[in-house]
Each structure stands twice: as structure tokens, then as C-alpha cells.
DRENKOL-455592 format. One record per residue (C-alpha): residue in one letter; x, y, z. Coordinates in steps of 0.2 Angstrom, whole numbers, padded with zeros to 4 digits, always signed. Layout:
<nodes>
aXYZ...
</nodes>
This chain:
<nodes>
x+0000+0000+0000x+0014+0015+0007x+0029+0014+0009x+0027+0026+0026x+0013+0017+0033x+0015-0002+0041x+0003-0015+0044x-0004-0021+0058x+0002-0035+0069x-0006-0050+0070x-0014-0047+0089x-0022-0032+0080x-0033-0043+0070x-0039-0051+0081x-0059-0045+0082x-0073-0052+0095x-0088-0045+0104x-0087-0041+0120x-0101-0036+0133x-0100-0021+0146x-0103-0022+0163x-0122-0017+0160x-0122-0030+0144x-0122-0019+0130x-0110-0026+0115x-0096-0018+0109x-0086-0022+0094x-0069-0018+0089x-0064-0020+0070x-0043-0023+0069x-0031-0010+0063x-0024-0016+0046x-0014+0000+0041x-0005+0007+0056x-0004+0027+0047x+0015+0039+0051x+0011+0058+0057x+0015+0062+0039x+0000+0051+0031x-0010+0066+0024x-0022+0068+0007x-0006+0076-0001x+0004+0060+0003x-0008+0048-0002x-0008+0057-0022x+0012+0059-0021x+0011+0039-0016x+0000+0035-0034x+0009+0044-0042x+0025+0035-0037x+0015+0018-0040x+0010+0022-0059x+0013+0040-0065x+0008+0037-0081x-0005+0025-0080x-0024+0034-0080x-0030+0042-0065x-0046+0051-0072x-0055+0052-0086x-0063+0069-0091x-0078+0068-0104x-0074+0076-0120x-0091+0086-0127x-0106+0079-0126x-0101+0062-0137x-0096+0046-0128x-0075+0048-0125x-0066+0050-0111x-0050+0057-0110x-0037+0050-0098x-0027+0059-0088x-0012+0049-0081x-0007+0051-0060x+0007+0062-0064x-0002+0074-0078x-0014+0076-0064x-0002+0079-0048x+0006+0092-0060x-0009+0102-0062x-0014+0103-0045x+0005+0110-0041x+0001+0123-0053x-0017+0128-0045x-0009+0127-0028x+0003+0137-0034x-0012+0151-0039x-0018+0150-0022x-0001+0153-0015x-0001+0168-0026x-0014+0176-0021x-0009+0178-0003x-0019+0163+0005x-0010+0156+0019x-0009+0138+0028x-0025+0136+0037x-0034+0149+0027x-0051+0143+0019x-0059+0141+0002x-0077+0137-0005x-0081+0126-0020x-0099+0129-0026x-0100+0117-0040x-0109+0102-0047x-0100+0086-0047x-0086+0088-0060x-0064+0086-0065x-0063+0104-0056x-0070+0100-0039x-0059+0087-0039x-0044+0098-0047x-0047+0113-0032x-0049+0101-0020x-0033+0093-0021x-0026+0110-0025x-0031+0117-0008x-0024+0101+0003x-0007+0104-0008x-0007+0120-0001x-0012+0116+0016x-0028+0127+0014x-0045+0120+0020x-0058+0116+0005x-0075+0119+0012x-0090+0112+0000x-0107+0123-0002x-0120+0113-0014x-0124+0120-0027x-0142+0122-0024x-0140+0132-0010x-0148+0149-0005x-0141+0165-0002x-0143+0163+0016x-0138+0145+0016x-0123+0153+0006x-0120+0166+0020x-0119+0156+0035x-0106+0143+0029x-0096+0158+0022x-0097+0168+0042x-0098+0149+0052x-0080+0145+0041x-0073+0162+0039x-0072+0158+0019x-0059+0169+0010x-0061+0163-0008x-0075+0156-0016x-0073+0146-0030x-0090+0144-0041x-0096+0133-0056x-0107+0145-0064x-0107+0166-0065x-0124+0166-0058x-0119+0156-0042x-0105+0170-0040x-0120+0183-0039x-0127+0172-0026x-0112+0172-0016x-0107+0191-0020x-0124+0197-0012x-0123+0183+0003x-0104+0191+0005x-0110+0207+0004x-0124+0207+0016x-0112+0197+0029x-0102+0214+0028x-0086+0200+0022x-0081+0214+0007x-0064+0204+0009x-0071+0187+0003x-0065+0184-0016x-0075+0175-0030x-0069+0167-0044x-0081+0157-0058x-0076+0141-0067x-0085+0148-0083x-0074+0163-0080x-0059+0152-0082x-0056+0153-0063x-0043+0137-0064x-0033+0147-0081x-0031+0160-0071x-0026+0153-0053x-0012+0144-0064x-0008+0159-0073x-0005+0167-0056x+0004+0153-0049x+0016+0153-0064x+0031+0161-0055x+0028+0154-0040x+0041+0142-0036x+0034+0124-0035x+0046+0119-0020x+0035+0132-0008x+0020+0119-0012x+0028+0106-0009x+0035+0112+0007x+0017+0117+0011x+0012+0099+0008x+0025+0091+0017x+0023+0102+0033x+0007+0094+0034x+0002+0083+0048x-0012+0068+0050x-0021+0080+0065x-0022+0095+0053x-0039+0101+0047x-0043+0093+0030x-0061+0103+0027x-0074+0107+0034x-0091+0098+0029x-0109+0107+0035x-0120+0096+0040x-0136+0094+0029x-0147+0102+0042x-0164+0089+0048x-0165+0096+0064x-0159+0116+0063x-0145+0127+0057x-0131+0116+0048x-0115+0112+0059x-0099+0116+0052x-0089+0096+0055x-0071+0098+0058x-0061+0083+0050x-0043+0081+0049x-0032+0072+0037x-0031+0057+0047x-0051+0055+0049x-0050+0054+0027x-0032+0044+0026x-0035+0030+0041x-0049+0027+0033x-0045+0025+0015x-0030+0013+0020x-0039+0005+0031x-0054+0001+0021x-0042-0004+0004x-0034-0018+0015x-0050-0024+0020x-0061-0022+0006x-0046-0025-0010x-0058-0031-0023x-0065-0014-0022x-0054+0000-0027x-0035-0008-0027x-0034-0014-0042x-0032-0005-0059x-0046-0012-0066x-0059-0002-0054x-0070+0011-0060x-0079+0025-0050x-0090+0036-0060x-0094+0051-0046x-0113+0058-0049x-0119+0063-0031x-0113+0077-0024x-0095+0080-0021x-0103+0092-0009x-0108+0077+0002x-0095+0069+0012x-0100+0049+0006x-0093+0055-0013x-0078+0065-0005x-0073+0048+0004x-0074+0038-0013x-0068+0052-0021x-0049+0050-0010x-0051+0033-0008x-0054+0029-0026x-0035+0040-0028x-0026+0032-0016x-0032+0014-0023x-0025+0011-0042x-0039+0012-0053x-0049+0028-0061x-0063+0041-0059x-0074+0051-0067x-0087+0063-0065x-0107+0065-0072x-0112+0082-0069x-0126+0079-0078x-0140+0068-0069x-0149+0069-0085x-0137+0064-0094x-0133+0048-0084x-0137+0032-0091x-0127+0035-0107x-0114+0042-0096x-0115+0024-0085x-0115+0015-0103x-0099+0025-0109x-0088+0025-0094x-0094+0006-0089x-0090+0010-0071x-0085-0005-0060x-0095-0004-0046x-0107+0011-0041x-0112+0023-0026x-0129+0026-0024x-0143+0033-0010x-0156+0019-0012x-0167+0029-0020x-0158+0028-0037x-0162+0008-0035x-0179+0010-0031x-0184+0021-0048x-0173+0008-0057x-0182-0005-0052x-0200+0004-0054x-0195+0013-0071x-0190-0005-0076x-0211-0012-0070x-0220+0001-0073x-0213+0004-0092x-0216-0015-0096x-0232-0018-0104x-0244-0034-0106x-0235-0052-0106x-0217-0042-0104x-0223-0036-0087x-0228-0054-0083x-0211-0058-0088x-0202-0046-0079x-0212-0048-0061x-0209-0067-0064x-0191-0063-0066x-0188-0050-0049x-0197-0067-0041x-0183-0078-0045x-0168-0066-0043x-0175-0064-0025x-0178-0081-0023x-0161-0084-0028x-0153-0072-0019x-0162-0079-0002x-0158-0097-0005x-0139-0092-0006x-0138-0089+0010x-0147-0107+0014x-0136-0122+0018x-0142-0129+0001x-0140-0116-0009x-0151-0114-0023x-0161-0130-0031x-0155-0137-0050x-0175-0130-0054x-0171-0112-0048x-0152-0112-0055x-0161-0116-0073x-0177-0101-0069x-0162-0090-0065x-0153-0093-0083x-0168-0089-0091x-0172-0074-0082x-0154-0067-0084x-0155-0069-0103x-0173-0061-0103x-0171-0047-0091x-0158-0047-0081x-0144-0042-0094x-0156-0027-0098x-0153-0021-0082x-0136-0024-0079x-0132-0013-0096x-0144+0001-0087x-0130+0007-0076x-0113+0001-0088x-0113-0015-0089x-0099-0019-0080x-0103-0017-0062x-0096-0028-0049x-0104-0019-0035x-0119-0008-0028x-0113+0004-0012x-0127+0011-0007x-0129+0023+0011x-0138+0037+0016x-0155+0028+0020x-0158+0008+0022x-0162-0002+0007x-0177-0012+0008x-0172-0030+0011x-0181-0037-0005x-0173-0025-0017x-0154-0031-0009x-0161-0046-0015x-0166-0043-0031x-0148-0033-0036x-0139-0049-0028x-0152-0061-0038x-0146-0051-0055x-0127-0052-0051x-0125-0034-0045x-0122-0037-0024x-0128-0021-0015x-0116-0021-0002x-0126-0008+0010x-0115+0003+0021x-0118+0017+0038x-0111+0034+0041x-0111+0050+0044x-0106+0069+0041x-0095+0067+0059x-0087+0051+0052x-0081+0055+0033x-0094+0044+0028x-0092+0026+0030x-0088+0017+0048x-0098+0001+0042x-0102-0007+0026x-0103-0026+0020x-0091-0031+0009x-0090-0044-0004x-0082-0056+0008x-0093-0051+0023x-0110-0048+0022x-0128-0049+0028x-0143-0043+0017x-0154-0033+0029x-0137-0026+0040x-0126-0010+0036x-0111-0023+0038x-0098-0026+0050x-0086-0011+0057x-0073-0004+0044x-0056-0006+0051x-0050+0002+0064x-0067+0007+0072x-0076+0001+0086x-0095+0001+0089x-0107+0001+0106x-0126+0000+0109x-0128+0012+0125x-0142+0006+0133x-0156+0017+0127x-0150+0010+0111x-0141+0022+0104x-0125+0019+0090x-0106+0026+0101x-0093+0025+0091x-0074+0025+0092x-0058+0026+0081x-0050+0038+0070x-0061+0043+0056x-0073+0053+0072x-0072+0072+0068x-0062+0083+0077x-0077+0092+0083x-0090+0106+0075x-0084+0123+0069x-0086+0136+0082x-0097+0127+0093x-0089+0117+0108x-0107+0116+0118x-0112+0105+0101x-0096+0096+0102x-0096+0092+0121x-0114+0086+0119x-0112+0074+0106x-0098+0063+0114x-0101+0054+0133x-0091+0055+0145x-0080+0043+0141x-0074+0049+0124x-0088+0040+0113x-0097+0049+0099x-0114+0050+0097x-0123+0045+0082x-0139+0050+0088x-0146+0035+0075x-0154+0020+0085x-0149+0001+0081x-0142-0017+0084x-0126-0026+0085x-0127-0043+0083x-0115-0056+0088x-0105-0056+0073x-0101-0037+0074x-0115-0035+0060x-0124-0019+0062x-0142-0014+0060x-0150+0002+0057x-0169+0006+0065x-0169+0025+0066x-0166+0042+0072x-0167+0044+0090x-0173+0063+0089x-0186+0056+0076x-0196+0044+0087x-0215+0049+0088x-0225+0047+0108x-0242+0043+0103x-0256+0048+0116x-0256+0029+0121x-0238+0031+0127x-0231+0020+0112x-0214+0023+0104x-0214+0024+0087x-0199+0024+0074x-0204+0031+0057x-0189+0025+0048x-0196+0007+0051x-0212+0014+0041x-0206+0025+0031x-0191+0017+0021x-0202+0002+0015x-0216+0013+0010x-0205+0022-0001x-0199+0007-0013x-0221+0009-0021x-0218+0018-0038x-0230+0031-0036x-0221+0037-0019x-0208+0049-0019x-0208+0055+0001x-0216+0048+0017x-0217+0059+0032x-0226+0048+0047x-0234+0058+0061x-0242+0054+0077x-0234+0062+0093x-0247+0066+0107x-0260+0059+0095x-0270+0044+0097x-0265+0034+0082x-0252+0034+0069x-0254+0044+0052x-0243+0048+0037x-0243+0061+0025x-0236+0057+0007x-0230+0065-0008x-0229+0058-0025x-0215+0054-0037x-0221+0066-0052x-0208+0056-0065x-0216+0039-0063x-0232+0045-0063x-0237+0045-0081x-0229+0027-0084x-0238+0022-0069x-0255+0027-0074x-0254+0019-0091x-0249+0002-0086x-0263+0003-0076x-0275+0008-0089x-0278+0025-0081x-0278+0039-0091x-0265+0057-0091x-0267+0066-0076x-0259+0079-0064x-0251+0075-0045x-0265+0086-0040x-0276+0074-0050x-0269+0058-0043x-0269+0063-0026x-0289+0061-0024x-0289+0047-0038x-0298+0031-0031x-0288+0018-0041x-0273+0028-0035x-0278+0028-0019x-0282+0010-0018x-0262+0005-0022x-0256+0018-0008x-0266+0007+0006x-0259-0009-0001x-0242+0000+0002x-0246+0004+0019x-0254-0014+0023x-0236-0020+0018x-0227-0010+0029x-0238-0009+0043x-0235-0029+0044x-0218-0025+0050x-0224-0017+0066x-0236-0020+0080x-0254-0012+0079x-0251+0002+0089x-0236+0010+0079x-0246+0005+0062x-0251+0018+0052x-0271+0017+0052x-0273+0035+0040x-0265+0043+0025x-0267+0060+0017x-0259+0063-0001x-0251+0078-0003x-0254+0087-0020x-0234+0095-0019x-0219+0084-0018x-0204+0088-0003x-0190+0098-0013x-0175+0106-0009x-0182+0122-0017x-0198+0120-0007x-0186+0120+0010x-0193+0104+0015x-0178+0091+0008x-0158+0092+0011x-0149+0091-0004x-0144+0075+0004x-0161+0068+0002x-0169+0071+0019x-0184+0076+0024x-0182+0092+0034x-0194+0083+0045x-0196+0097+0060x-0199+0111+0046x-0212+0099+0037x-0222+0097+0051x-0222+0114+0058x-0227+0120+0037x-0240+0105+0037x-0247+0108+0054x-0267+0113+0046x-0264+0097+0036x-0260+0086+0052x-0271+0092+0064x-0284+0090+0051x-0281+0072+0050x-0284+0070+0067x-0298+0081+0068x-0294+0095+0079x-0275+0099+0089x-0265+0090+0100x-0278+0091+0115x-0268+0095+0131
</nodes>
């Protein structure tokens, strides 16, 4: 792996549960890649370069055909001297911050690195952000240069500047040739003053800072160090090699580079040996899939839920039949691997059929050439898993957070469990306090949140644990399960506790629905209010012989109607009667980010929803909370 980082000794590896002295479990993943003061993200690209530096690193998308152009390890460490060497110019100094608002795309990348070569801190703004989203992260992170995608997202953060009374704050546009002219500045700058900048670096020094995306109140600006992005990354390619060591691996970056579970991949796919790209374009990505026929793919399970129902709900007459009668056997399949047996001559023969009828279809959908589907952010219902595994595409479903660079769990191809976020990623540890709340340990926890030590103090116990704040299980095999948000679980009048997640999550995989928000606290009975997914709509309607209509439409619709309660019978089998959901109201708008009501992460904004839907919810229950 490095030359400046060692492995572990053999005692290390050694992994087994062990109970407290109240009972709760504990687990403690080995250390496989013990990391040197010196391991930062600078280190890591030097190190690539010195293990290929003039095989491909990235490959940039050349117009709008299907070519990619690669760009070898050292073509690309060369470049990000020369930007580092514009930012030097213009005065910034070590520890000084700078914000990227852009899509996904070669220059985040291209900055990002630029800013660690320099020892500057990168701080991401998404690129749907308002101007007073765009002010607070520029105040919170005391942001001296701005570095936008567009000219219109400079305006944004001009104004946000200017109203902050931050007249210091400089703003450059990548469609005003902001990287030409930080390398045109930089152009007499010695390149010896960046690397000494890179090389003075050390593992505990602040690597970004990431605001969080904002459920529960004003975003928090989460410190991480180099270490917290670099033990991970080693770590996790010792662990997990069939992933990103090789050179035949292939990361196409769509989701935000905004978001810290695309950063991670993003270094981790550098530090392994093979290449990356980025789709800016969601639009534009399934011929983007098909062109750059990534390896294995990182997804929110909501990209494999509309797979999946774009792939029913376009299928007509006997090719629907054919299709459901396929997803039955994948599942099937999928379920008897993990049986003694294993699956029967009949099924193995079913499942050949299917995978020249259907499957293959699928499989070209995202490339073709997919080993793997990681998928966080939310859990995947357990069927789906099954389904992906059942086609040949193993979800391997991890956990994480803002506070954690993204992963500290996931199931690998070697170790895994459908229906778990996997075992602990080396080195961390995990424990179930006993109200039972996910602690963890290990050296990808944040250093703390930006300007906010009461938030910091608050979130870790008194013996050094973090946090999470998410509920869940640890079995005996270290596996971890997912149940819910602590902060989200509803008190019903009857005194019941109910977790919404455990309703929610399954309700979401129906085609027609796009957002579920369950409600209840202080109320007799449980309730959910639910949006619809506008872009399955029409398909949906006509496989069912119904004719065009409007969400607005469809939200009374009987037939329409009628499919939602079957989704809600479904999920409401999962739980016990008192935490099922006994009334629905369809809402005639959907939960967006520009609506306020979604983070750009994909989450409902759930406090703000049911404070703006207050009239809705009270009229479900006929009248207030009665105190």
C-alpha cells in the first residue's frame, strides 16, 4: 500500500464482541494499516503517483459524445502543483479557507486537491444552496475565496458576502476560467513552496470542513482532519481489495462532491490504483453509465428503487408478466444463497432464463460492467438487496455520517448480511448504549464542530464516545443494523414509541411514492402524509390503464388511492398495531430542496415539514393536539 505506513500485527486482527458491565455489546474492528504523522491527502496522491505515473487516474468527458480522456497520476499531480501554486499567489495562507460551489465535476476534484497541496482548507457549499444558506457557511467558516461553477452562483455568493459585511471574501467562476487564471498566477511561483506546504502537513491538521445537511436546525460546520479521510481509506483498501486496489476499478462520481460519502470515494478511489470520473449531468446519466462502464457504483437507495420501478412500470402486457416473474426468481435466488443448500437445479435453470430475458437489460442500465452496488444514506429495503444480488450486482449496504467521513460500516463482498449495514470498517469500534443508541470509536470521528464546543461536548459521553444519535443493533457477529433516528421517534397519546424509519423506508420502494413523512406524537393513532414521485407518474397510470393526469389529480384518484393502502398494509406488517399507520393524506406537492422541505442530501427536513403542514396534520386528526 505505502511505503510510510505499516501493517498491523497479527494481535491487532484479532476482532470479538465483548459485553460491558451493563451488557451492551461492543465491537472492535482490527487495525490493518497502522498510518505515520506524515499520512495526509497530499501523501496519499504523491504515493500514486509514485506507484503508476503514467497509467490513467481520471478520465474527463470530452463534449457531449461518448470519450473519455485520460489523464495519467502524474499529468494530474502536475496540475494541482500549478493551481496550488495560484492560491499561494494570491496571498492565502496555511490554514486559510476556500469554497467550492459546484456540481460534481474534473474541477472540484482539481481545487480540492489543489487546496490540501497547499495546506488550505476546501469547504463544499451545494450548489443548490440559497443565499442565506450561502452566507452562513461563508461567516460559520470564515471563507476567504469562493470558487464557483457558474457566473450566476458567483452573484449568489457576492450578495450573501455582501450582506455578511465579508467585502474581503474573493469569488472566482469556473465559466470565467477561474482554474486558467489561478495557474496563470501561480506561474512564478516556485513549485518547491508547495511542496514544502504539503509536506509540513500533519495527519491531526484540518482537511475541510463539511456542514451538516441540516434535519434538525442550522447546519454544523464538522471539523475533519487528514487522518479521519487517510486511516480510513487505507484501512478500508486492505479490507475491502476487490474494491478500489486494483487498476481495473472504475468510480464514476454523480452525487454530490458536496456530500462527504462522494468526498470519501472520491480519496479513496485516488489512493487505490484504478480511475474516476465525474457526471455532472443527472440527465445525462445512463449514457454516461454506458460510456464510462463503471465497476462498481455509489448510490442513495433511492436511485435503485426508480430503477427498479421505471423498469415495471414501463413493461407492458405479457413483458410485465415476464419481468415480475423474473424479480421473483432473482429474489428467490438471492435468499436461497444464504441457505445451507444453496439454490435448487430447478431455480439455477429459472435463474438462466431470467438473466438472458431481463436481467442483462438491467445490468447494461448502469454500464454493464458493475461488480458492485454501495449504497448509504438511508436503508435499502431488504427485498430490493435481494433482487440486485439475484441479477449479479451485490448491494453491499453501508452506515455513516457527516461526523465520520462517511463510511464506519459497510458489507463487503467477503462479509456480508442482506438486511445489515455490515460489520465495522477497520479500525473502528462500535457500542449500543443502553437506550440504544449507535457510540462510536476510532480515528475517522471528527475533530469536533466549527465554532461550537457546547455541540461538540454534547455529542460525545463522558468517556470519549461519539454519538450518532441513529438507533440500532449489534449482533454477535459485529454486523450492524439500522432502526432509526433517535430525535425522530414519535410518543403517541397511548404512550407507544414509534420509529418512522421502520415505516417509512419500506413505503418508499411503491412507484407512485416519492416521500413519506409519518406523524403521530401526542396523537391517538399513527398517520402519514405522502407526496408523489411526479416522474413515474405517467408510466404508472398507463400500465394501469388509467388515463394522463396531474399530481393534483392523482392525489384524490380512487384507483390511486387504492395501491397507496396496499403500500401501507405492507409496511404496517412489519410493526405491531399500535405503531401501524391506520390514515393517509396525499399531498398534491412533492418535498423539494427548493420548497425547503428536503436536504440536498435527500432528507426530509422533518421538523420544518411538520411545523409548514401543521393545518394538514391536525386536520387528520380532527382538531390539535388536546392537552
Amino acid at each position: 500500500m505505502s511505503t510510510t505506513n505499516t501493517p498491523a500485527s497479527s494481535n491487532d486482527e484479532k476482532t470479538t464482541p465483548t459485553e460491558t458491565t451493563t451488557g451492551a455489546l461492543e465491537w472492535h474492528a482490527p487495525v490493518l494499516v497502522r498510518v505515520d504523522e506524515h499520512t495526509t491527502i497530499p501523501r496519499l496522491l504523491k504515493e500514486r503517483v509514485q506507484r503508476g505515473a503514467t497509467r490513467p487516474l481520471i478520465l474527463r468527458k470530452v463534449g457531449m459524445g461518448d470519450t473519455w480522456r485520460p489523464v495519467t497520476a502524474r499529468e494530474f499531480y502536475d496540475e494541482v502543483q500549478s493551481v496550488a501554486a495560484g492560491l499561494i499567489a494570491r496571498g492565502l495562507q496555511p490554514g486559510d479557507r476556500v469554497a467550492i460551489m459546484s456540481r460534481t465535476r474534473y474541477e472540484w476534484t482539481l481545487l480540492d486537491f489543489a487546496c490540501w497541496a497547499a495546506a488550505l482548507i476546501p469547504v463544499p457549499i451545494y450548489e443548490t444552496s440559497s443565499i442565506d444558506q450561502v452566507a452562513h457557511v461563508l461567516t460559520d467558516a470564515d471563507v476567504d475565496l469562493v470558487v464557483t461553477e457558474t457566473v450566476s452562483m458567483a452573484e449568489i455568493v457576492r450578495t450573501a458576502a455582501e450582506r455578511e459585511g465579508r467585502v474581503n471574501t474573493e469569488v472566482l467562476s469556473l465559466d470565467s476560467e477561474a482554474i486558467d487564471t489561478l495557474i496563470a498566477e501561480g506561474a512564478t511561483t516556485p513549485r518547491d513552496r508547495v511542496v514544502a506546504r504539503s509536506e509540513a502537513l500533519t495527519k491531526d491538521d484540518i482537511s475541510t470542513i463539511v456542514y451538516t445537511s441540516g434535519t434538525t436546525g442550522t447546519p454544523k460546520g464538522t471539523v475533519l482532519s487528514h487522518e479521519n479521510f487517510t486511516n480510513l481509506c487505507l484501512n478500508a483498501h486492505a479490507w475491502m481489495p476487490e474494491i478500489a486496489a486494483g487498476t481495473t476499478s472504475r468510480l464514476l462520481l454523480f452525487l454530490p462532491l458536496a456530500h462527504v460519502f462522494a468526498r470519501f470515494l472520491q480519496v479513496f478511489q485516488i489512493s487505490g490504483n484504478g480511475v474516476m470520473g465525474h457526471a455532472p449531468n443527472i440527465k445525462n446519466l445512463l449514457p454516461d453509465l454506458a460510456s464510462f462502464r463503471p465497476s462498481y457504483l455509489l448510490v442513495v437507495p433511492r436511485v435503485l428503487e426508480k430503477i427498479y420501478n421505471s423498469a415495471d412500470t414501463k413493461s407492458r402486457g405479457p413483458k410485465r408478466k415476464v419481468f415480475r416473474w423474473a424479480a421473483k426468481v432473482a429474489i428467490a435466488y438471492s435468499r436461497a444463497l444464504d441457505t445451507d443448500e444453496g439454490p435448487s437445479a430447478s431455480l439455477k435453470a429459472q435463474h438462466a432464463l431470467a438473466d438472458k430475458l431481463v436481467y442483462q437489460q438491467i445490468i447494461r442500465l448502469v454500464g454493464g460492467n458493475a461488480d458492485y452496488i454501495i449504497s448509504g444514506g438511508a436503508p435499502l429495503a431488504t427485498w430490493l438487496a435481494h433482487f440486485y444480488r439475484g441479477i449479479g450486482i451485490p448491494v453491499l449496504e453501508g452506515y455513516g455520517l457527516t461526523e465520520t467521513v462517511g463510511p464506519v460500516s459497510v458489507n463487503t463482498p467477503r462479509l456480508s448480511k442482506i438486511g445489515t449495514v455490515g460489520p465495522a470498517l477497520p479500525p473502528m469500534s462500535f457500542k449500543i448504549s443502553d437506550d440504544g443508541e449507535i457510540l462510536l470509536k476510532g480515528p475517522s470521528v471528527f475533530q469536533g464542530y466549527n465554532n461550537d464546543p457546547g455541540a461538540t461536548a454534547a455529542c460525545f459521553t463522558d468517556d470519549g464516545w461519539f454519538r450518532t444519535g441513529d438507533l440500532g443493533s449489534l449482533d454477535r457477529d459485529g454486523y450492524v443494523s439500522i432502526t432509526g433516528r433517535a430525535k425522530d421517534i414519535i410518543v403517541t397519546a397511548g404512550g407507544k414509541n414509534v420509529t418512522p424509519a421502520s415505516l417509512e423506508n419500506p413505503m418508499r420502494s411503491h412507484p407512485l411514492i416519492s416521500q413519506v413523512l409519518v406523524v403521530g406524537d401526542q396523537r391517538p393513532f399513527v398517520a402519514a402524509l405522502i407526496t408523489l414521485d411526479a416522474e413515474m407518474l405517467p408510466d404508472w397510470l398507463a400500465a394501469h390503464s388509467l388515463p394522463p393526469m396531474s399530481v393534483a389529480e392523482a392525489s384524490s384518484n380512487v384507483e390511486v388511492l387504492a395501491s397507496l393502502e396496499k403500500a401501507v398494509a405492507s409496511a404496517n406488517e412489519h410493526v405491531s398495531r399500535a405503531e401501524s399507520i391506520r390514515k393517509i393524506k396525499v399531498l398534491s406537492t412533492d418535498f423539494t430542496e427548493a420548497n425547503g422541505l428536503l436536504t440536498p442530501s435527500l432528507k426530509v427536513k422533518r421538523a420544518e415539514a411538520t411545523a409548514r403542514l401543521a393545518s394538514v396534520i391536525d386536520e387528520l386528526y380532527g382538531g390539535p393536539v388536546q392537552h
